[in-house]
gemmi code that builds the backbone of each chain (N, CA, C; Angstrom):
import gemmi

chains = {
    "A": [
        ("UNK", (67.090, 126.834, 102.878), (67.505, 125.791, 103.827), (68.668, 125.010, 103.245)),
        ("UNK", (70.207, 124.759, 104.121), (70.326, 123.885, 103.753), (70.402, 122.712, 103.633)),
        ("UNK", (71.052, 121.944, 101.966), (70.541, 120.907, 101.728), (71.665, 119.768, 102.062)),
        ("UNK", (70.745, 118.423, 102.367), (72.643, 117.479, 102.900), (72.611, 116.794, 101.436)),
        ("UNK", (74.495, 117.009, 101.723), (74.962, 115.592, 100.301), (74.906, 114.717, 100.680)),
        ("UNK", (75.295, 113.784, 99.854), (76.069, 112.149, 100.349), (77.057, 112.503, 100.134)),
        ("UNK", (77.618, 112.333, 101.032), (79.304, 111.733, 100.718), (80.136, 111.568, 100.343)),
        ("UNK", (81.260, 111.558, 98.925), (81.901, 110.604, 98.073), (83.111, 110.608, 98.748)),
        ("UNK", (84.066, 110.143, 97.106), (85.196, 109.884, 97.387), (86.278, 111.426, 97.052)),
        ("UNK", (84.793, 112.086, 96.196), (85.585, 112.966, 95.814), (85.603, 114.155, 96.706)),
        ("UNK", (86.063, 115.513, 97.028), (85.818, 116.745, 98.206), (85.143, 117.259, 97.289)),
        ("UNK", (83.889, 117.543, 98.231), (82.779, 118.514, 97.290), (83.074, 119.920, 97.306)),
        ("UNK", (82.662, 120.375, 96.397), (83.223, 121.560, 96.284), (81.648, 122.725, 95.886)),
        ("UNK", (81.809, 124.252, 95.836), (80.940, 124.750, 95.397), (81.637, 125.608, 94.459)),
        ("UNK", (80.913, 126.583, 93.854), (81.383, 127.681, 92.733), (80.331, 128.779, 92.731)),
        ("UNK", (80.354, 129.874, 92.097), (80.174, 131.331, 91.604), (78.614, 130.503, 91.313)),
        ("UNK", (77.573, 131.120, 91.636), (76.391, 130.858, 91.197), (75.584, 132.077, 90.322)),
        ("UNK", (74.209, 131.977, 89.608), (74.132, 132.842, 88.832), (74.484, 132.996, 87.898)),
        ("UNK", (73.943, 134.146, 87.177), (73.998, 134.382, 85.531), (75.293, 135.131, 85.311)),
        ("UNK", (76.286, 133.931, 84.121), (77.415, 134.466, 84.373), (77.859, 136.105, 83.594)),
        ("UNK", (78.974, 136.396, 83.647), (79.131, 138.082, 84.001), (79.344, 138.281, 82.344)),
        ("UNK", (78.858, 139.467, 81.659), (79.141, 139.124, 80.487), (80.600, 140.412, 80.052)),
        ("UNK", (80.472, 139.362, 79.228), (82.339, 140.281, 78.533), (81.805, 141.667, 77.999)),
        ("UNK", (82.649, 142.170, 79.200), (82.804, 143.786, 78.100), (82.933, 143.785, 77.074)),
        ("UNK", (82.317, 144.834, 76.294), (82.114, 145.251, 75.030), (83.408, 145.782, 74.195)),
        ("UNK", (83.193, 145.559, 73.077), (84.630, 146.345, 72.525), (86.182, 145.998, 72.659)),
        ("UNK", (86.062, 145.264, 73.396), (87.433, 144.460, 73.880), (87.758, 143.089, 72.322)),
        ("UNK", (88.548, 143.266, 71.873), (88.913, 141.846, 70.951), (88.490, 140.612, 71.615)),
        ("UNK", (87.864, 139.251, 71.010), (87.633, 138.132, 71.419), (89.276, 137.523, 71.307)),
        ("UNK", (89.574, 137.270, 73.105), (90.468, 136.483, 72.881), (90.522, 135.472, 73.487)),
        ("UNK", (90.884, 134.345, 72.593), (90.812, 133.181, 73.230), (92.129, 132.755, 74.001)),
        ("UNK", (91.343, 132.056, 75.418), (93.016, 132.333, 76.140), (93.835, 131.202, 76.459)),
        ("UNK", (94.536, 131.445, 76.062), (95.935, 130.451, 75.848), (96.111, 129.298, 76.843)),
        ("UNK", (95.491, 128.303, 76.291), (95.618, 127.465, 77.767), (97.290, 126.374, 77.306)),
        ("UNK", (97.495, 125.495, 77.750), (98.910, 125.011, 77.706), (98.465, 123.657, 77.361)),
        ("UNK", (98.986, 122.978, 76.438), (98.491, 121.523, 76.182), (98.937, 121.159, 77.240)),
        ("UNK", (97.870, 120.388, 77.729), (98.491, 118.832, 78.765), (98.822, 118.005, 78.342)),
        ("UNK", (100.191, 117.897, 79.038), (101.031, 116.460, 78.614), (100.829, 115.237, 79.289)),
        ("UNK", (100.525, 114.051, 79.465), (100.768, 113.203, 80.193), (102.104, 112.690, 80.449)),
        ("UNK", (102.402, 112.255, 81.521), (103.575, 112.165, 81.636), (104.086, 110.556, 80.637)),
        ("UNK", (104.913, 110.740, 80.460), (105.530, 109.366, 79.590), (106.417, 108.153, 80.271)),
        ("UNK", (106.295, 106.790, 80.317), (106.964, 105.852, 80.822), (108.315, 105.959, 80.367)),
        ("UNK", (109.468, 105.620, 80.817), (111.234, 105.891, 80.526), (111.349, 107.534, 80.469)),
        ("UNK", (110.720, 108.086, 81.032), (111.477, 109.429, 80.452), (111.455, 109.571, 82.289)),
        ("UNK", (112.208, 111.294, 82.592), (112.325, 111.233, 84.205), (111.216, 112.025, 84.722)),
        ("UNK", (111.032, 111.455, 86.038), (110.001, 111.803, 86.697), (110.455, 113.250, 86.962)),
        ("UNK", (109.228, 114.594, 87.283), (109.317, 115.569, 87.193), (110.333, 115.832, 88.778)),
        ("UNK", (110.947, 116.580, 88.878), (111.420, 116.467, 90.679), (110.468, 117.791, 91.023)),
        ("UNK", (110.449, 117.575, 92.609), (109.559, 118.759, 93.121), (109.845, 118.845, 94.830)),
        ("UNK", (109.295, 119.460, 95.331), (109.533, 119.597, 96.628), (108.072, 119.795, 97.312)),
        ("UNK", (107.675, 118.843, 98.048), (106.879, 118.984, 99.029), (106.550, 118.979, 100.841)),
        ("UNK", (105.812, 119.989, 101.325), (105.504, 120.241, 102.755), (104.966, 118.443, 102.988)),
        ("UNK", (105.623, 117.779, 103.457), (104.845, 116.686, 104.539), (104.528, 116.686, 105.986)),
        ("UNK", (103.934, 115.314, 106.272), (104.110, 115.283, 107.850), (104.625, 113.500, 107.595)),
        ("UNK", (105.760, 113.566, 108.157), (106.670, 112.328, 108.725), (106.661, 111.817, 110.073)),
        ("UNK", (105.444, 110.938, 110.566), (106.241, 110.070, 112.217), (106.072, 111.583, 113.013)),
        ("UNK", (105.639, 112.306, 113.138), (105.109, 113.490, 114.286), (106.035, 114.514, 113.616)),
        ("UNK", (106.767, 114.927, 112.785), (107.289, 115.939, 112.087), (106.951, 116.496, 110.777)),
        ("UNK", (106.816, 118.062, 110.808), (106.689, 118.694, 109.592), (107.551, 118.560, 108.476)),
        ("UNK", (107.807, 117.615, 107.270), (109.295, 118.229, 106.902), (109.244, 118.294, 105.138)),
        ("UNK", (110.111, 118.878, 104.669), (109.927, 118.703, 103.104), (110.943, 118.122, 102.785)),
        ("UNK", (110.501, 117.520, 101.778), (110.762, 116.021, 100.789), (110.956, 116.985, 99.602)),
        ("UNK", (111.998, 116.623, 99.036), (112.527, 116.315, 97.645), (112.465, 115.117, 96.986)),
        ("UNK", (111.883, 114.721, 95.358), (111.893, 113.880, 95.148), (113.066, 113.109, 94.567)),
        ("UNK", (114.192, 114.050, 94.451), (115.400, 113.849, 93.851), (116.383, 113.515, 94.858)),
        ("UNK", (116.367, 113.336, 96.287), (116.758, 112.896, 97.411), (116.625, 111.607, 97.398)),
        ("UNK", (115.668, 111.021, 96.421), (115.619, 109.518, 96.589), (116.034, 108.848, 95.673)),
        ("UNK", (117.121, 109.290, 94.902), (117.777, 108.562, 93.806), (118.626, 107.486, 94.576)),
        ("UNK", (118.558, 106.515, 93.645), (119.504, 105.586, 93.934), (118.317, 104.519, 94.964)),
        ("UNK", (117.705, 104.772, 95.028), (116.226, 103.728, 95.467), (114.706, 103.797, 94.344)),
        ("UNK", (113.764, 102.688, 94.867), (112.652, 103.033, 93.970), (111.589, 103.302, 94.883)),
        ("UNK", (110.590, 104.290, 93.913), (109.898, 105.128, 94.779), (108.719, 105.203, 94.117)),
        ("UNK", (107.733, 104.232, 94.937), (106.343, 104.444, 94.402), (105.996, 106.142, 95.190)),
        ("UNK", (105.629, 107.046, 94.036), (104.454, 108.263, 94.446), (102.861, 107.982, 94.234)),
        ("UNK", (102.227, 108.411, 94.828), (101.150, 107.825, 94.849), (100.323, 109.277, 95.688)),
        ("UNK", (98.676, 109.500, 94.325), (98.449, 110.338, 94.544), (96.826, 110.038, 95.235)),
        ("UNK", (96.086, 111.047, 95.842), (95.046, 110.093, 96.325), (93.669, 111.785, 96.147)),
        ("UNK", (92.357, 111.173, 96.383), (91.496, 112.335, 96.095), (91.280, 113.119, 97.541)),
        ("UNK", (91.928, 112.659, 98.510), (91.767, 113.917, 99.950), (91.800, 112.830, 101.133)),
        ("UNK", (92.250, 113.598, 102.070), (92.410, 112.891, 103.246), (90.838, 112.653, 103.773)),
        ("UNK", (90.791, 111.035, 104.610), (89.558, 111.526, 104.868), (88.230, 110.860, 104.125)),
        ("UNK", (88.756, 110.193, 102.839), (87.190, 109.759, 101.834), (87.683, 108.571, 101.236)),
        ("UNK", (87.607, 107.874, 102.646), (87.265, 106.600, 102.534), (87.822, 105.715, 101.955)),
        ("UNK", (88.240, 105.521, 100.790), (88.886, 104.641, 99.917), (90.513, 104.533, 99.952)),
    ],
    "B": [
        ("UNK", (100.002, 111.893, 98.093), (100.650, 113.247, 98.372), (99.051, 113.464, 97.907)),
        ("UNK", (98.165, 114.367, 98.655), (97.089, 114.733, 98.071), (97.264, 116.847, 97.786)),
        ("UNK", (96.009, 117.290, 97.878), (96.035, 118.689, 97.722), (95.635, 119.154, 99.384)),
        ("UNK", (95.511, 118.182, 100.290), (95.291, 118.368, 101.464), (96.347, 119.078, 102.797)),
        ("UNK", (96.641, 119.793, 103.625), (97.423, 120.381, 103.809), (98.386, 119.400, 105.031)),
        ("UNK", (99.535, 119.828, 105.340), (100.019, 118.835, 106.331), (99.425, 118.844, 107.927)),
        ("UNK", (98.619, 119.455, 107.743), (97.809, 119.813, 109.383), (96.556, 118.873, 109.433)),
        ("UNK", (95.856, 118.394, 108.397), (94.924, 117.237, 107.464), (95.856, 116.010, 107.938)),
        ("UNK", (96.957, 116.187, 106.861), (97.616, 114.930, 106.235), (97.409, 114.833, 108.361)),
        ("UNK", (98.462, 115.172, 109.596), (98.658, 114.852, 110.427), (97.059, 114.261, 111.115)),
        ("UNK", (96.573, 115.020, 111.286), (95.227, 114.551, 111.830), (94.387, 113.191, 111.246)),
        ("UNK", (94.520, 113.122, 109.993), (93.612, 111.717, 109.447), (94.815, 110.938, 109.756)),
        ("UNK", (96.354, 110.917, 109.889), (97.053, 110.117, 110.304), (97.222, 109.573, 111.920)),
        ("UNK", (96.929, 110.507, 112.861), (96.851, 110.753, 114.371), (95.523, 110.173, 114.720)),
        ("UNK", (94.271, 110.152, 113.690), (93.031, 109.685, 113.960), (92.332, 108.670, 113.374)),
        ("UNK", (93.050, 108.631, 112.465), (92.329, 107.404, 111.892), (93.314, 106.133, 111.315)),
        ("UNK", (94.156, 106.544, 110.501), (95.160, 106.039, 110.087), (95.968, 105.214, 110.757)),
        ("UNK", (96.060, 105.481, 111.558), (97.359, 105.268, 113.272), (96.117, 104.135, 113.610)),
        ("UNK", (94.890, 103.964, 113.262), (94.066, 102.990, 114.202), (93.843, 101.407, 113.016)),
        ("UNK", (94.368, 101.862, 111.635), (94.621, 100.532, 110.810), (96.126, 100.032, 110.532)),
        ("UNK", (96.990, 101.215, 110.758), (98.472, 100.975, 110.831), (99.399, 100.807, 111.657)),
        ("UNK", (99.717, 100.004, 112.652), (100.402, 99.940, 113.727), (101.630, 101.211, 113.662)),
        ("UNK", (101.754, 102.074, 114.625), (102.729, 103.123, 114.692), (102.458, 104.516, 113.463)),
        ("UNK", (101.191, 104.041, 112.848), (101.132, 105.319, 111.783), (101.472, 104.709, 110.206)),
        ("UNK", (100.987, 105.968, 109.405), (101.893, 105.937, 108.081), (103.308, 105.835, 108.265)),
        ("UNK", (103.907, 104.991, 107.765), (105.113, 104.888, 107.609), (106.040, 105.822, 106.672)),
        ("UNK", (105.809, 106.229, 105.620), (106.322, 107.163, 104.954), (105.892, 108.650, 104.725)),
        ("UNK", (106.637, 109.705, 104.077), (105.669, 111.073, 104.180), (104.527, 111.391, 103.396)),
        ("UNK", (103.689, 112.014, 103.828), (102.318, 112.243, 103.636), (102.742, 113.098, 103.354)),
        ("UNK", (102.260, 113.598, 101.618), (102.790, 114.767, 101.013), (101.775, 115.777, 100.575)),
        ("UNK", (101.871, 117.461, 100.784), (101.211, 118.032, 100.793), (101.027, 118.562, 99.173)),
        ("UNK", (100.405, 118.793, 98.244), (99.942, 119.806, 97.380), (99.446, 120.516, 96.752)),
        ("UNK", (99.301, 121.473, 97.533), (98.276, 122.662, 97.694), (97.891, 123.077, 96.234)),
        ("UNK", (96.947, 123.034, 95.784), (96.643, 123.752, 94.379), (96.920, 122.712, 93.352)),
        ("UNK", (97.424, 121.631, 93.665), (97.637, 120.511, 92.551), (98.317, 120.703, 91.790)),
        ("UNK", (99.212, 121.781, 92.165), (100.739, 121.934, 91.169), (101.410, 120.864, 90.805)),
        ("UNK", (102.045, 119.877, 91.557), (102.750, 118.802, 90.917), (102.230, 117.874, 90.640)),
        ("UNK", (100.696, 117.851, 90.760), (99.686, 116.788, 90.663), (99.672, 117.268, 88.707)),
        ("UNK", (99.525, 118.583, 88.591), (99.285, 119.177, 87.395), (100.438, 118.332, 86.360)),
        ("UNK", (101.581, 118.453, 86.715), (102.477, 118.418, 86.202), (102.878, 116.480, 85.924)),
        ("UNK", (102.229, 115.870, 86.695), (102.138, 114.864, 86.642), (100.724, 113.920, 85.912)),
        ("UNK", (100.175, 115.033, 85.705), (99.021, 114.882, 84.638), (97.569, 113.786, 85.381)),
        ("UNK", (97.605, 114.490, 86.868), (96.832, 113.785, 87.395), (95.355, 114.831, 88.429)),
        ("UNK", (95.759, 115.650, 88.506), (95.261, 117.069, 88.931), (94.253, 117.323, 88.187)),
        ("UNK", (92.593, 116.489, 88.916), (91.166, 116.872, 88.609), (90.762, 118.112, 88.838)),
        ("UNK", (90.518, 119.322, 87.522), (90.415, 120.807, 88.049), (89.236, 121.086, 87.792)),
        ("UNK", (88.198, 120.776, 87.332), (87.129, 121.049, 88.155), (86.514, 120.716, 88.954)),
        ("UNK", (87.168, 119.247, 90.042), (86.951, 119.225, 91.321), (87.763, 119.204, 92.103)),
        ("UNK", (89.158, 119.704, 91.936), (90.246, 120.417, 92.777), (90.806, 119.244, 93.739)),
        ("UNK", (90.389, 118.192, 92.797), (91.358, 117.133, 93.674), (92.320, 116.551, 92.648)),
        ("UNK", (93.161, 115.436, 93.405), (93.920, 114.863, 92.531), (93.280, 113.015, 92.316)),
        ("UNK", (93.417, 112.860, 91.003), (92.977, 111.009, 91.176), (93.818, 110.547, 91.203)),
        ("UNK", (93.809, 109.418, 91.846), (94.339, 107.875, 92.136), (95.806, 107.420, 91.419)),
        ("UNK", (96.864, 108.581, 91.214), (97.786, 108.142, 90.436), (98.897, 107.617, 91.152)),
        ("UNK", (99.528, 106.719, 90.401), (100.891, 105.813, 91.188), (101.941, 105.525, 90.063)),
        ("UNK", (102.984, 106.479, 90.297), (103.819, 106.219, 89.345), (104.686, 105.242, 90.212)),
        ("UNK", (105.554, 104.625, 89.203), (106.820, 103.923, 89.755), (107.976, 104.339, 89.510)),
        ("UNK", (109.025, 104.717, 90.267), (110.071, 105.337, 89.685), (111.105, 104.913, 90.156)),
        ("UNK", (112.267, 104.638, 89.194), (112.866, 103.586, 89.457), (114.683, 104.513, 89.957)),
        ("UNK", (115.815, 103.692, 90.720), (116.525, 104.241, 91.159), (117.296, 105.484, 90.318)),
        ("UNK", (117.055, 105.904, 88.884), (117.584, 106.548, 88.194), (116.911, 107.681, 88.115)),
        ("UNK", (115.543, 107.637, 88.738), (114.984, 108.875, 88.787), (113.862, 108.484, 87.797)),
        ("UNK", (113.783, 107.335, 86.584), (113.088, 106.623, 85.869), (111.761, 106.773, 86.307)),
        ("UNK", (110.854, 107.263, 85.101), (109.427, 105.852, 85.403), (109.146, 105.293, 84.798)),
        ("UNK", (109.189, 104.293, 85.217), (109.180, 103.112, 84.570), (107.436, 102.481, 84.434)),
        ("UNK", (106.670, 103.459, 85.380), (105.153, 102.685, 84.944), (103.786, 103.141, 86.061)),
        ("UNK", (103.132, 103.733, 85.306), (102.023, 104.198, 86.340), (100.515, 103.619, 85.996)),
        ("UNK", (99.591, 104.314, 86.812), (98.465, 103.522, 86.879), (97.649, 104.877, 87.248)),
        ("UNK", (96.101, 105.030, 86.745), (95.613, 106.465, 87.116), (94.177, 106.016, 87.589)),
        ("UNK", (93.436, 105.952, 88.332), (92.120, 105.813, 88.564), (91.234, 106.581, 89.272)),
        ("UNK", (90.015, 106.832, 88.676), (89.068, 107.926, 89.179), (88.782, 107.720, 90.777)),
        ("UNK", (88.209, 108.393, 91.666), (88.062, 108.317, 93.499), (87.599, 107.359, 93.661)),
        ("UNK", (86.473, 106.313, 93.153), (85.875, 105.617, 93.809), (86.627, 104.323, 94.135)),
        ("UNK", (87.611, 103.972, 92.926), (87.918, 102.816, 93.585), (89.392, 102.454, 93.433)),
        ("UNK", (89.957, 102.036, 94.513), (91.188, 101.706, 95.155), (91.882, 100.816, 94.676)),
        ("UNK", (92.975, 100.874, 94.885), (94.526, 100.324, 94.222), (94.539, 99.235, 94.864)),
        ("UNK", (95.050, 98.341, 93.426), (95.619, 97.001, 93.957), (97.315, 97.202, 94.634)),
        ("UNK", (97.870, 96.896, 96.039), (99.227, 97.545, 96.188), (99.776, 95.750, 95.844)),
        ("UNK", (99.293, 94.303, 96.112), (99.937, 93.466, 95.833), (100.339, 93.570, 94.136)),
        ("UNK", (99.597, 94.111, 93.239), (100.356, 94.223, 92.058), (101.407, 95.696, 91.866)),
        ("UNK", (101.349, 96.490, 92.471), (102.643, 97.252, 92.587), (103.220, 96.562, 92.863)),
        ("UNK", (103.408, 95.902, 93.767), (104.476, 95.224, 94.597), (105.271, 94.046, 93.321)),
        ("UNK", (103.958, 93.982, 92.657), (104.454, 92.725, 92.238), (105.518, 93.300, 90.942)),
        ("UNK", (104.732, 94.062, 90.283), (105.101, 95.572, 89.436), (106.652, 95.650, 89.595)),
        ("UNK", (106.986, 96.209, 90.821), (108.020, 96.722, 91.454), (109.182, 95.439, 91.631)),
        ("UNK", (108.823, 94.310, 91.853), (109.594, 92.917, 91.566), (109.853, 92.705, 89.908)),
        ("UNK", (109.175, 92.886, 89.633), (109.640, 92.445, 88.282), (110.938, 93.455, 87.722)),
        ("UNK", (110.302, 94.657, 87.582), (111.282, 95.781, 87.348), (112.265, 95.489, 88.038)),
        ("UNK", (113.031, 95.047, 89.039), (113.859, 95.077, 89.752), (114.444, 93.525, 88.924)),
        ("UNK", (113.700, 92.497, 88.884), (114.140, 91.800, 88.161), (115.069, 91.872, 86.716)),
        ("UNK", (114.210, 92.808, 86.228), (114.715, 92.555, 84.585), (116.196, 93.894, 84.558)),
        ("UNK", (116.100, 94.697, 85.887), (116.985, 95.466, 85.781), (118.567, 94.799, 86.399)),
        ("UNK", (118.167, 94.302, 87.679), (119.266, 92.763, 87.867), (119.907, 92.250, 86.815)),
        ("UNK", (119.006, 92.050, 85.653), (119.469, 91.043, 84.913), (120.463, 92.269, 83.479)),
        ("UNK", (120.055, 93.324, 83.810), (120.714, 94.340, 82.868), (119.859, 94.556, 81.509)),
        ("UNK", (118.637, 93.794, 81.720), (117.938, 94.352, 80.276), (118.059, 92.939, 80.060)),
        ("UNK", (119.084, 91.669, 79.628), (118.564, 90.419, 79.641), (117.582, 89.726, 79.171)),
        ("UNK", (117.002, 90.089, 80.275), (115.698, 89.289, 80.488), (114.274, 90.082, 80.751)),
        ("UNK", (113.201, 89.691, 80.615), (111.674, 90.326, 80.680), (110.750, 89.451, 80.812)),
        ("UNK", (110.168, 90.096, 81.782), (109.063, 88.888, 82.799), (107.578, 89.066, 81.639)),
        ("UNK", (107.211, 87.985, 81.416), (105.702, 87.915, 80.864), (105.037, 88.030, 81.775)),
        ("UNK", (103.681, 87.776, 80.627), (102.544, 88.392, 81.673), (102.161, 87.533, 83.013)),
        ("UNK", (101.890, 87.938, 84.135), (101.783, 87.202, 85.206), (102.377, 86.789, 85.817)),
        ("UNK", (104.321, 86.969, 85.226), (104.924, 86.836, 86.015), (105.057, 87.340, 87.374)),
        ("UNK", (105.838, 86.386, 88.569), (106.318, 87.290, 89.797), (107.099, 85.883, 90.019)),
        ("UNK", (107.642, 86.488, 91.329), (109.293, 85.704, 91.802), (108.824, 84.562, 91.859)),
        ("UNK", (109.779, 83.456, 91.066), (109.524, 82.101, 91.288), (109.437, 81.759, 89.524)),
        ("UNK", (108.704, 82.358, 89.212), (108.264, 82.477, 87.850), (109.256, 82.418, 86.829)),
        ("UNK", (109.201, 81.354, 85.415), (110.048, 81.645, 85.064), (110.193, 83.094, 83.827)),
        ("UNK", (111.219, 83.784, 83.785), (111.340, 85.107, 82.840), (111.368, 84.477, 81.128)),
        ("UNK", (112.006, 85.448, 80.590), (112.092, 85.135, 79.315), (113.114, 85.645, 79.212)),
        ("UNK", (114.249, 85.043, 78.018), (115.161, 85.870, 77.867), (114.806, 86.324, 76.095)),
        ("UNK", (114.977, 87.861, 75.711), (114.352, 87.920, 74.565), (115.943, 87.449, 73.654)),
        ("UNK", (115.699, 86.780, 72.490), (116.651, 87.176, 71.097), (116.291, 86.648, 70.305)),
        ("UNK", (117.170, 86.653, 69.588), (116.290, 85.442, 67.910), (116.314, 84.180, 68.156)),
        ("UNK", (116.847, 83.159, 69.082), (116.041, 82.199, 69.334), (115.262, 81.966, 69.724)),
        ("UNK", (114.658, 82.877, 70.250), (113.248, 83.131, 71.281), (112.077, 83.638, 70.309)),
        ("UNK", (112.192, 84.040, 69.113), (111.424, 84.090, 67.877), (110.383, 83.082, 67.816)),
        ("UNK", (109.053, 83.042, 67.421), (108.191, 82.328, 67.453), (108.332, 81.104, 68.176)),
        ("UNK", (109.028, 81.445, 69.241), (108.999, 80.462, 70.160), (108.792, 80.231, 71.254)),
        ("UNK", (107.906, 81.487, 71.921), (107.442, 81.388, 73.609), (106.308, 80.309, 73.760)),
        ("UNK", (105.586, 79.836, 72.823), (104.661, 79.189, 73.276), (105.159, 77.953, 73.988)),
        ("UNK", (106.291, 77.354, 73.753), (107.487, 76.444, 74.107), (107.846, 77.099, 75.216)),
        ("UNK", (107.751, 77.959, 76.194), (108.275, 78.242, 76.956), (107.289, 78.675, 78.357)),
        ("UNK", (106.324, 79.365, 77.531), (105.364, 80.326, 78.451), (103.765, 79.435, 77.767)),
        ("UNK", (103.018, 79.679, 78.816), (101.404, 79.024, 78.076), (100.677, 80.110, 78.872)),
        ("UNK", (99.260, 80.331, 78.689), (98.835, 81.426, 78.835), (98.339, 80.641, 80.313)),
        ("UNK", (97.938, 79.870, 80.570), (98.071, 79.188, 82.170), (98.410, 80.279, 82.999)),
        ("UNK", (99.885, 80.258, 82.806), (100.925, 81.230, 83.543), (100.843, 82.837, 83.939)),
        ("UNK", (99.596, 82.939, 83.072), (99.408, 84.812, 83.321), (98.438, 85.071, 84.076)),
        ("UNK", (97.526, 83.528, 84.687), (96.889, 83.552, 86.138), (98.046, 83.096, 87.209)),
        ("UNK", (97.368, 83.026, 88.550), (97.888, 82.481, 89.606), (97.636, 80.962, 89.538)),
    ],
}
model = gemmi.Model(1)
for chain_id, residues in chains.items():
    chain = gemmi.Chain(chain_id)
    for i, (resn, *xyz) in enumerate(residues, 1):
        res = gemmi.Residue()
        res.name, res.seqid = resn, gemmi.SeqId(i, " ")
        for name, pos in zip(("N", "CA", "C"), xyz):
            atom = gemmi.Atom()
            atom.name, atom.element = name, gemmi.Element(name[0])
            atom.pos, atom.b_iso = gemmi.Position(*pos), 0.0
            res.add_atom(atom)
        chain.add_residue(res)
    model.add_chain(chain)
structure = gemmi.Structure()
structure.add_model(model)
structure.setup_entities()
């Protein structure tokens, strides 16, 4: 049966259930290369990027490097939709 | 800008949004799918595939000059961006100059830093001043 959540702020999510799959045999243990995370740093430049929006009843993409020469709060949020 | 898609972003804006904001969100509701630039911005929660609460400030040079990161549950102060965003604009007016203490905002007086200003803010600034 299923079961109800509550709510949050965060989007619930599910995953792979069960006993997980085990590593083939004989293969070298390798450990896999993940990438340090950087946080980003105050005075240095913001990363530029390009994103799909919706603007005032239009689809459109935004560059963040289009907005030089103004200041530009970005602002990131946990999902449309949850409340806060 | 969440990981939500622009067909989302439109609908919580068309339905809900539009009913606390006169005429809508005012600016673009940004899409990113997979939390790529969320990643890159070091804000991209991956084992729950969202992004948290981040607000950089970035200033006309492309600068950031100052962010803030907080987990889903609880919500941003925007009168201290704002206020955030005054000051910076202040001390950049002034060319570097000058630098607002704590609690400053407009009206307030700044500081100007140099060696006469050496053990000498208490003469100037009192901790009073870093409330309202």
């Amino acid at each position: 049966m299923a079961k109800e959540f509550k709510a949050g702020c965060a989007r619930p999510t599910g995953g792979p259930v069960g006993e997980k799959l085990e590593k083939p045999q004989g293969t070298p243990q390798q450990t896999p290369h993940k990438e340090v995370k950087k946080m980003i740093t105050v005075g240095q430049k913001a990363p530029d990027f390009t994103a799909p929006a919706y603007h005032k009843g239009k689809f459109v993409s935004v560059q963040l490097s289009e907005f030089l020469g103004k200041w530009v709060v970005l602002c990131f949020y946990p999902g449309d939709f949850t409340f806060v | 800008m969440s990981v939500d898609s622009v067909f989302v972003h439109k609908m919580w804006n068309d339905h809900e949004l539009s009913k606390m904001v006169k005429g809508g969100v005012p600016f673009p509701m940004l899409s990113d799918g997979g939390g790529k630039v969320g990643s890159v911005y070091g804000v991209y929660l991956e084992d729950a595939g969202v992004e948290a609460r981040g607000r950089f400030l970035i200033d006309p040079d492309g600068i950031i000059q100052g962010f803030e990161v907080l987990t889903p549950p609880v919500g941003r102060n925007v009168r201290e961006t704002i206020r955030q965003i005054q000051a910076f604009q202040h001390v950049r007016k002034s060319k570097g100059s000058e630098a607002t203490p704590s609690g400053w905002k407009p009206g307030k007086p700044s500081l100007k830093p140099g060696p006469g200003l050496v053990g000498k803010v208490w003469e100037v600034w009192n901790t009073k001043m870093a409330f309202d």
